[in-house]
N, C-alpha and C positions, 0 to 999 in steps of 0.2 A: 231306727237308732241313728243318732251323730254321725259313727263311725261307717257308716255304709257310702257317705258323704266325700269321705278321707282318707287316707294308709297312712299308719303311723308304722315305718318298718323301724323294728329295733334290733341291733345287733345281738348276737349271743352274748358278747361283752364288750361291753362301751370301752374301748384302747384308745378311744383319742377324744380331744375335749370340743367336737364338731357336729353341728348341727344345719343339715340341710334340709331348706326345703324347698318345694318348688309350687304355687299357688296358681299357674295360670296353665298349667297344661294340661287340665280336664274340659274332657267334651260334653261330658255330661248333661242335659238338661231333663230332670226327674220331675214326674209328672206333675205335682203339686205347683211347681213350678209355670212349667208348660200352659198350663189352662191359665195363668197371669199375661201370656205372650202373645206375640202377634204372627209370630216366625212360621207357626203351617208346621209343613215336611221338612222345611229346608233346612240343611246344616251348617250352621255359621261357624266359619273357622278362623276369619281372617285376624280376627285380634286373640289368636289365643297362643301360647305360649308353647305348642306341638311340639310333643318327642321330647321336651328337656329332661323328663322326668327318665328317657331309657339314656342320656348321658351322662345321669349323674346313679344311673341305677346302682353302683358296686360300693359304692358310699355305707350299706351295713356290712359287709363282708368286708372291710376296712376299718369297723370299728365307729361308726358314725351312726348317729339316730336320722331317720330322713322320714320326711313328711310330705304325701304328695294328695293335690286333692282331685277328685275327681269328677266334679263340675263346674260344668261353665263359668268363664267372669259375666259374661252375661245375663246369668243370675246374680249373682252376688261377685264384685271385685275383693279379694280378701287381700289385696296390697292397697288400700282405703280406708281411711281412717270409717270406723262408722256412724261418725255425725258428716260426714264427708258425704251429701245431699241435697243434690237436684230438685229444684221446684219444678222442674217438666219429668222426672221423673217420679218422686214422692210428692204426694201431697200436701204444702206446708213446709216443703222443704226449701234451704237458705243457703246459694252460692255465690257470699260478695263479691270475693276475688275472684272466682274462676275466669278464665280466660272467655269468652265467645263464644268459641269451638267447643269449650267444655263445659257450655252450660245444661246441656241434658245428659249428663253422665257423674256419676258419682261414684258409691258403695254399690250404687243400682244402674243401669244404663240402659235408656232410652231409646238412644240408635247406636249402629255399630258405627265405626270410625268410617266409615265410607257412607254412610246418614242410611244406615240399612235401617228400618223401625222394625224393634227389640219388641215394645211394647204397644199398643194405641195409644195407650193413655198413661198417664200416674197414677202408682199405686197408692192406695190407701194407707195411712200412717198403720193400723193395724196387719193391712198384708204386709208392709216393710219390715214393721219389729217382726212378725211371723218370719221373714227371710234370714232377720240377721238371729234369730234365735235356735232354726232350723240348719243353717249354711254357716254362717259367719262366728258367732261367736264360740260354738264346740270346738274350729279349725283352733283359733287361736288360744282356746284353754290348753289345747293339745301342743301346740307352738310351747306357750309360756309353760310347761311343765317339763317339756323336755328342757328346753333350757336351763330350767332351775336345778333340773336330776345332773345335768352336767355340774353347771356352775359348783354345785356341790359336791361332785367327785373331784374336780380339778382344780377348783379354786378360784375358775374363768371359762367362760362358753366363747366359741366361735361359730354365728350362725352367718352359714352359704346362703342365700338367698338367688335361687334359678330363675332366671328369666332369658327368652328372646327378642329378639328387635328385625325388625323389617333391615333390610339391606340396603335400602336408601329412605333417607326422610320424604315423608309422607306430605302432601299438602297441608298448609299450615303451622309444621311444626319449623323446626329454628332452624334446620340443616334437609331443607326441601329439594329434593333432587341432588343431593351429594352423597357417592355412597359412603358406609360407615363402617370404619374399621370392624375388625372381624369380633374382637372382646373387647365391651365396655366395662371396669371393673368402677363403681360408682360405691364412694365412701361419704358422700354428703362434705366434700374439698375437706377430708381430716377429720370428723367430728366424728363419724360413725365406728370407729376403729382402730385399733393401734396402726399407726401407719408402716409398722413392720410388716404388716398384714395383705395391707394394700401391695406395698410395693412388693413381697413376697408371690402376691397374685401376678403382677404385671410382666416379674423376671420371670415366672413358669411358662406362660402364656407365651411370651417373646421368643425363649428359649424352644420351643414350639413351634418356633415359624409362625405365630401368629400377628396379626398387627393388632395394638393397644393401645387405645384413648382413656384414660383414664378418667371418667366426671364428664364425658360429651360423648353425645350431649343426653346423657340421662346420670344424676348422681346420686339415685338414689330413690325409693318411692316409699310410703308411707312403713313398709316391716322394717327397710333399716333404720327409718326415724324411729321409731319406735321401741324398738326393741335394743337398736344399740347404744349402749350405757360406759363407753370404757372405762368413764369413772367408777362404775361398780363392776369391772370387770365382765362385762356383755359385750363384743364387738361381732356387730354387724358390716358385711361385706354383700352389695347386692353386684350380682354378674350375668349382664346380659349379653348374648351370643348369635351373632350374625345370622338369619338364619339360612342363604344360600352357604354357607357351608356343610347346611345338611340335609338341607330340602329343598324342592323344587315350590317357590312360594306361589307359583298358578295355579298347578295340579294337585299342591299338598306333598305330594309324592317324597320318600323319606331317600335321601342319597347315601346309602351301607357303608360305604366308604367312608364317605367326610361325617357319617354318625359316630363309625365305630373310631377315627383317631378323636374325637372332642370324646368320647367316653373313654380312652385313655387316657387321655390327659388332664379329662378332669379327676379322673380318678387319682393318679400321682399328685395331684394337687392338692389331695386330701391328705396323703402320706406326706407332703413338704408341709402342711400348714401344721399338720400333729406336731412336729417337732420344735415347733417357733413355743419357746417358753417364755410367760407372759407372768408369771407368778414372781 
């Protein structure tokens, strides 16, 4: 079943008109899967989004629908668009623009960000639909339904979007060896959000002793294109979170401390955002 894939937690009652989720923080890789890969025993962690999903965990007992998946991007990236494909990873697949660096990675990914090989080869155009019809598309009917269950009690949805980021940029990317504020809150510079939203985000976070870049260097990835609409009243907010603030990023290792204040304050963050009336 879909659902063995996903958690869709729902509150006992929806009190606030917020929708979080978090798509990159499963480890999972499910055997159907697996026999596609090249990986063996080893467990790949380094691009995966760890622990967001236990800082945002209080989000239904707040009144908020929250979705977290529980398999790898590895398998499938479910912040990618899914015509968003790799010719060295699918077969027949067409990435004009991509960058270089990101020509073997797409919906599906080939090597991990440090050129780990994911796969030997590319998959066949039919094990790819097989992935996004097994992985990628259930998440998102479940995404786009919670949404609309709000939109329709409130008049307007607010979807959280969880994400992590390395503590300093990585080779190749734009901010290579500089490290990076603690919370990125990325609104695609205004388009994704009411900017009440945004800025709402950035004075909680600050207020918090945290430091806040707003749009740098990430503003955004393909759930808040997508989904946020403010013209139909959808605003999407994606917010990625340092992750030495709660981890140790060599060993993995989870820091209790700096997990448990980012799960309180993202949790108040869900109580300040309920009350921004948007109707």
């Amino acid at each position: 079943m879909p659902e063995e894939y996903f958690e869709v937690r729902r509150p006992d009652e929806q009190t606030t008109p917020i929708v979080v989720d978090v798509p990159h923080a499963g480890e999972w890789i499910p055997d159907r899967a697996h026999d596609e890969m090249a990986i063996g025993d080893r467990a790949l962690k380094r691009d995966l989004d760890l622990y967001v999903d236990k800082f945002w965990q209080d989000a239904p007992d707040l009144g908020a629908t929250m979705l977290v998946s529980r398999v790898s991007r590895y398998v499938v990236d479910l912040n990618r668009a899914p015509d968003d494909v790799s010719p060295e990873a699918v077969e027949g697949g067409e990435r004009i623009d991509a960058p270089g660096y990101y020509q073997d990675r797409g919906v599906v990914w080939r090597t991990t960000t440090a050129g780990t090989p994911v796969m030997d080869g590319p998959l066949t155009s039919e094990a790819f639909e097989r992935r996004l019809d097994t992985f990628y598309h259930p998440y998102h009917r479940a995404l786009r339904q919670a949404i609309d269950r709000v939109h329709d009690q409130y008049g307007y949805c607010i979807l959280v979007d969880g994400h992590s980021m390395p503590s300093r940029g990585r080779q190749k990317h734009s901010d290579t060896g500089r490290r990076r504020a603690d919370i990125v809150p990325g609104d695609l510079e205004g388009t994704s959000c009411s900017r009440m939203i945004r800025w709402s985000v950035e004075q909680h976070y600050r207020e918090a002793n945290y430091t806040v870049t707003p749009n740098d260097p990430y503003q955004g990835g393909w759930i808040t294109r997508h989904y946020g609409e403010p013209d139909e009243d959808v605003h999407a907010i994606q917010i990625e979170v340092n992750r030495d603030l709660y981890m140790n990023e060599e060993t993995f290792e989870i820091d209790p401390e700096g997990l448990e204040r980012l799960r309180s304050t993202c949790a108040s963050l869900i109580g300040r955002l309920s009350k921004i009336d948007l109707t």
